[in-house]
VOBA-1610 file (N, C-alpha, C; in pm, whole numbers, padded with zeros to 5 digits, always signed):
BEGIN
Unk-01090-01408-00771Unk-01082-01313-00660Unk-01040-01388-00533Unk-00946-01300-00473Unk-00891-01367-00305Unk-00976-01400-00236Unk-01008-01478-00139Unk-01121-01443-00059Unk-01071-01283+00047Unk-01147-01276+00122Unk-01175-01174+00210Unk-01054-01220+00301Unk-00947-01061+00340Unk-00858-01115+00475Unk-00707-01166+00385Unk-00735-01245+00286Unk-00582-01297+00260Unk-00504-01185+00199Unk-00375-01156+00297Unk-00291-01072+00261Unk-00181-01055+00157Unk-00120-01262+00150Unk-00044-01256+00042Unk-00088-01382-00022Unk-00094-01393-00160Unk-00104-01487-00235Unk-00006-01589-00230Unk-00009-01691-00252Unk+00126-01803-00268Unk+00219-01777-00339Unk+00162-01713-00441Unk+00265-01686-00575Unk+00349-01565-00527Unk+00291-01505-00421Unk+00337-01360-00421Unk+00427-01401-00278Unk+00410-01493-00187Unk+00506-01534-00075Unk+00562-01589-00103Unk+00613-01733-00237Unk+00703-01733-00327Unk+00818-01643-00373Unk+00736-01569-00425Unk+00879-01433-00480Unk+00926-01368-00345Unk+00849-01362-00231Unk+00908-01289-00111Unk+01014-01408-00069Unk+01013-01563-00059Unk+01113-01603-00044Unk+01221-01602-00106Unk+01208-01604-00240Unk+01285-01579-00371Unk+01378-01481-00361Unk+01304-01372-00279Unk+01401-01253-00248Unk+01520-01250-00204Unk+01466-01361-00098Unk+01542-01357+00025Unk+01679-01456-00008Unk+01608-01543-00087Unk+01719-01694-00164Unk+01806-01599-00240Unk+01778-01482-00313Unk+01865-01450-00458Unk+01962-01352-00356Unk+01948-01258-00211Unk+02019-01213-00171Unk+02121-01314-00112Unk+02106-01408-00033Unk+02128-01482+00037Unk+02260-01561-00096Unk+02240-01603-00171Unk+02301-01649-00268Unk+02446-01522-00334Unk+02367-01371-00316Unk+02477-01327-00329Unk+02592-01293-00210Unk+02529-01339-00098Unk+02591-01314+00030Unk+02720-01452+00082Unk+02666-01557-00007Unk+02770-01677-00031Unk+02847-01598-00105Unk+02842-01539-00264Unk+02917-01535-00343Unk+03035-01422-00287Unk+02983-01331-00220Unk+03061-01223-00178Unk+03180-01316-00075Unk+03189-01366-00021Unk+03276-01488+00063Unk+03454-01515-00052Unk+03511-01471+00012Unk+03635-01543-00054Unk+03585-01710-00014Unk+03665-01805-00108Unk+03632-01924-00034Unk+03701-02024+00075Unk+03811-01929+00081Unk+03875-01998+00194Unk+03826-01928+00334Unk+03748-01913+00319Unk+03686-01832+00443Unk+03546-01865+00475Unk+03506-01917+00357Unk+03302-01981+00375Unk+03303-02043+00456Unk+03392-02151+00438Unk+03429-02278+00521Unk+03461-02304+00634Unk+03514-02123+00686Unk+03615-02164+00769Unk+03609-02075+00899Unk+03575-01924+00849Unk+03535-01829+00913Unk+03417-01789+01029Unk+03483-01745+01133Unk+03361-01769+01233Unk+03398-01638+01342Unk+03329-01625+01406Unk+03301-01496+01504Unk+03291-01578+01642Unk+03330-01600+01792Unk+03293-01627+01906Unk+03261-01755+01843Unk+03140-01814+01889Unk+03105-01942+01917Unk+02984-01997+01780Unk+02967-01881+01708Unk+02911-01890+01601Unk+02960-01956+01492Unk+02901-02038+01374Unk+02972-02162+01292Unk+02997-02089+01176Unk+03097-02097+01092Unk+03123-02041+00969Unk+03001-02017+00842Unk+02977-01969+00817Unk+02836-01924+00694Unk+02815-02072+00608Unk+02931-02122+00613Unk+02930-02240+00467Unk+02768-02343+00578Unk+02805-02400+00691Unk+02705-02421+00714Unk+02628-02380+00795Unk+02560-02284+00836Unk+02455-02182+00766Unk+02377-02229+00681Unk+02420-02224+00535Unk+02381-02217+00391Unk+02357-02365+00384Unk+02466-02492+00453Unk+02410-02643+00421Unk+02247-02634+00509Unk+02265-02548+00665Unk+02114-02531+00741Unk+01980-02556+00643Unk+02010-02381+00544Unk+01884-02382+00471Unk+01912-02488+00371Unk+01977-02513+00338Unk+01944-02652+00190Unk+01851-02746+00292Unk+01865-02752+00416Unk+01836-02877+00512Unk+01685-02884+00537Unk+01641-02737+00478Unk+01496-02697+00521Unk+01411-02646+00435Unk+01469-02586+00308Unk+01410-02498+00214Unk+01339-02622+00158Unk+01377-02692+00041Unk+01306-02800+00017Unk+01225-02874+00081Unk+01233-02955+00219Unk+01191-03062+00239Unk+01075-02949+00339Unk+01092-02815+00382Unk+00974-02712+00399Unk+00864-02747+00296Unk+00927-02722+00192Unk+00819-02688+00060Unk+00751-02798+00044Unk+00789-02902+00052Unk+00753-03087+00017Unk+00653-03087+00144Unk+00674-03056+00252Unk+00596-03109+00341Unk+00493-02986+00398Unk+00515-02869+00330Unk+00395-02816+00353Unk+00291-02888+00243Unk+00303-02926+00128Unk+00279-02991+00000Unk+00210-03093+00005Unk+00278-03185+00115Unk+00217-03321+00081Unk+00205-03363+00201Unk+00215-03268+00335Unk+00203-03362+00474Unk+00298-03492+00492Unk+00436-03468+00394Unk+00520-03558+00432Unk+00659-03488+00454Unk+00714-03511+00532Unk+00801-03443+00621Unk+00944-03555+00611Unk+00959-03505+00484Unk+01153-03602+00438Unk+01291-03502+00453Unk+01427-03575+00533Unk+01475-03498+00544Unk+01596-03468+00393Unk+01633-03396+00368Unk+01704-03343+00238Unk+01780-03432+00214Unk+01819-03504+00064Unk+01839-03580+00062Unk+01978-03591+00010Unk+02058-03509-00040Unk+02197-03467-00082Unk+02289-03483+00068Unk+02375-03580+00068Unk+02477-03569+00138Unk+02577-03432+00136Unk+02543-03351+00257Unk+02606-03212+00243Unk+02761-03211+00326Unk+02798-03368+00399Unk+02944-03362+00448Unk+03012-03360+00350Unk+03021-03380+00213Unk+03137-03365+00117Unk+03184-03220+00024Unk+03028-03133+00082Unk+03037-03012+00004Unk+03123-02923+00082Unk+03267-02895+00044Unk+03368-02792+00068Unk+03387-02690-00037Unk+03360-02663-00147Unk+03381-02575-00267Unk+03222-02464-00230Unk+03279-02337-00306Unk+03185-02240-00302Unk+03138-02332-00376Unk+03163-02336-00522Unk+03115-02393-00659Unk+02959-02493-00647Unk+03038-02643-00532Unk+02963-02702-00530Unk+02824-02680-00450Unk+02856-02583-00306Unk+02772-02498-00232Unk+02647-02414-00336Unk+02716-02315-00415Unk+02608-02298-00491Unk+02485-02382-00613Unk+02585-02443-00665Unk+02494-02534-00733Unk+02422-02602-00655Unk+02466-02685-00503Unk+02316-02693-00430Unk+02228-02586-00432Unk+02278-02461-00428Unk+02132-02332-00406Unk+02094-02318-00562Unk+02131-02346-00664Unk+02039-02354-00755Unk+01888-02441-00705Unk+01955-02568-00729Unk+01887-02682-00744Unk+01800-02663-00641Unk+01815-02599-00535Unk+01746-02609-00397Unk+01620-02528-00502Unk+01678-02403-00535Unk+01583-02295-00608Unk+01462-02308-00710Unk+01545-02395-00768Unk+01426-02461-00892Unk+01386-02579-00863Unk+01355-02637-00728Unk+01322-02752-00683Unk+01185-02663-00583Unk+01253-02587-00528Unk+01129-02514-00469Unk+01032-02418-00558Unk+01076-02378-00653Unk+00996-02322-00782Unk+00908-02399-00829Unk+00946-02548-00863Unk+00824-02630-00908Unk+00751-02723-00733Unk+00792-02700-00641Unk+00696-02748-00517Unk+00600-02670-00527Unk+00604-02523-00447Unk+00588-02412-00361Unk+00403-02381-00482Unk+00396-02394-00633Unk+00270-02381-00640Unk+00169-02534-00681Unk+00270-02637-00640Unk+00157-02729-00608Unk+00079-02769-00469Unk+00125-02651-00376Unk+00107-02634-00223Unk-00055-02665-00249Unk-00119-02711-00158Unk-00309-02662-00208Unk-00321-02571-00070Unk-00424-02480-00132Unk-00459-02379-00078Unk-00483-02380+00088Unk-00535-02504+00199Unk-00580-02545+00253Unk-00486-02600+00369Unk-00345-02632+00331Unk-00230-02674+00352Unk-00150-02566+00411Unk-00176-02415+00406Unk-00110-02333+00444Unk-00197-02269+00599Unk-00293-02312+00637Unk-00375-02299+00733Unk-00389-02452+00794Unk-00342-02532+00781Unk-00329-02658+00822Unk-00246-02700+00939Unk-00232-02750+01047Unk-00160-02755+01101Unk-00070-02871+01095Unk+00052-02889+01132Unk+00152-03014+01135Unk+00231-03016+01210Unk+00253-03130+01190Unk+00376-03140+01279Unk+00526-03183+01201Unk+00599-03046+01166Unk+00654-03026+01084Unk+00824-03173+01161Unk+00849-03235+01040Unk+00966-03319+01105Unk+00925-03446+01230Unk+00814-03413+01245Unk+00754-03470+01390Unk+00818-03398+01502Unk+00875-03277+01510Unk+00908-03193+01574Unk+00841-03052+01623Unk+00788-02943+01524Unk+00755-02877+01528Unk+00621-02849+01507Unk+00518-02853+01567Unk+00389-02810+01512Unk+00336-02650+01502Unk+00275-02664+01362Unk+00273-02509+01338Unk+00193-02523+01186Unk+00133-02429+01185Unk+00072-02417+01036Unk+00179-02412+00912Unk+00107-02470+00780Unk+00253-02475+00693Unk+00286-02348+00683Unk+00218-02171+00681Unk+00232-02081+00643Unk+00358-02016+00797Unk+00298-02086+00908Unk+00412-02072+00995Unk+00585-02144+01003Unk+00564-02253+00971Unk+00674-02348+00881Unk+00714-02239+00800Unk+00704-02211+00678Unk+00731-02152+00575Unk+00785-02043+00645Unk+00718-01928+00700Unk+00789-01790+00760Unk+00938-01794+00854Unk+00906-01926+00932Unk+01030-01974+00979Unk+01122-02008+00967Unk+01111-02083+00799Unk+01236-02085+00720Unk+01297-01992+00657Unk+01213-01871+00607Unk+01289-01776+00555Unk+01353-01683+00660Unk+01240-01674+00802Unk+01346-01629+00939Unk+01430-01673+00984Unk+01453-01800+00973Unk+01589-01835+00981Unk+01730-01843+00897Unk+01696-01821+00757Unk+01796-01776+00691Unk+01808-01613+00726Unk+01675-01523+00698Unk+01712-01401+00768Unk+01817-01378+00889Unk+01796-01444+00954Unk+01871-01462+01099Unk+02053-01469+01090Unk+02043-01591+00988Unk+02190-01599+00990Unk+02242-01551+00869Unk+02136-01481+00816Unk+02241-01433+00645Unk+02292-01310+00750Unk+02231-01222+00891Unk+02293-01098+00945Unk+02409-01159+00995Unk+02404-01292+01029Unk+02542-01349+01084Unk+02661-01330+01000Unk+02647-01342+00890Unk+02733-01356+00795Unk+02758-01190+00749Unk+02683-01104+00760Unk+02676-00963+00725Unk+02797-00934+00819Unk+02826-00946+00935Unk+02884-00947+01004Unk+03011-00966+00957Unk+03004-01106+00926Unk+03117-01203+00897Unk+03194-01132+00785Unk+03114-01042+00717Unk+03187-00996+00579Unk+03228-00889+00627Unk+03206-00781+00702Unk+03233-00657+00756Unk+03385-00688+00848Unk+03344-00811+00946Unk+03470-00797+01016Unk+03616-00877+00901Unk+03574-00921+00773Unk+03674-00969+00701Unk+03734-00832+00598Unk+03636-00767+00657Unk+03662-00625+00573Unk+03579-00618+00419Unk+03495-00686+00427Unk+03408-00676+00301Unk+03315-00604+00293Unk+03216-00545+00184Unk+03094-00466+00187Unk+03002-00567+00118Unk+02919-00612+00239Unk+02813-00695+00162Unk+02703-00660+00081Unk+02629-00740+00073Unk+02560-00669-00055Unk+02455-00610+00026Unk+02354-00499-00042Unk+02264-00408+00008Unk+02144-00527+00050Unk+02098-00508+00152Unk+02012-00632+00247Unk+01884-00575+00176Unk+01852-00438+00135Unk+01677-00409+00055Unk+01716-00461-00072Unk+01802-00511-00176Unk+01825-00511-00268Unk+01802-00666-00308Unk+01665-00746-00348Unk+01601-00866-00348Unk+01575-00902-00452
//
């Protein structure tokens, strides 16, 4: 039994990120690819990185809500120009955070840190911040597909 007050389980704020990763993943794929790379609105950066952003955070989020160690991602992301290779980082990102995210301990998500030596915030605040910030810029890219004349994919559809 939960204790008293907890609203979402780990396992169950897991799949809410999950959601957000499997839309987000189809929101790369919808991208011609000469345009991931390249495409941009005003002063805003093309989606391709965007998407290197969260590789930059999703993992080394999960690791250091985990273990109170705060490493930055370790894949050199200046050579990734291909959708191809872009996504296979979001696999790997995916099933790298699949086996972190339930060795979190319970205690760690009410904990406070100092996330990067930058940010201090509970890991459960860390965590919400990363998926708000892909939220944030996957609408960037919603955008990005509309003004290329595309229909992106349905944003409830997780």
């Amino acid at each position: 039994m939960e204790p008293a007050g907890t609203v979402l389980t780990p396992q169950a704020l897991l799949d809410h990120w999950q959601g957000h990763r499997r839309l987000t993943r189809r929101v790369i794929e919808a991208f011609p690819e000469d345009k991931l790379f390249t495409f941009s609105i005003g002063t805003m950066r093309p989606f391709a990185d965007m998407v290197k952003e969260f590789l930059q955070m999703t993992e080394p989020i999960a690791r250091g809500v985990a273990t109170g160690v705060w490493t930055p991602y370790a894949p050199d992301l200046a050579g990734v120009k291909t959708k191809p290779d872009l996504l296979r980082l979001w696999d790997e990102t995916t099933d790298a955070l699949n086996a972190i995210f339930p060795t979190i301990p319970a205690h760690r998500f009410a904990e406070l840190d100092k996330a990067f030596g930058q940010w201090e915030h509970s890991g459960i605040n860390t965590i919400l911040y990363g998926i708000d910030n892909e939220i944030h810029h996957r609408g960037q890219a919603y955008a990005y597909l509309r003004a290329l004349g595309l229909e992106p994919p349905p944003f409830w559809e997780r």
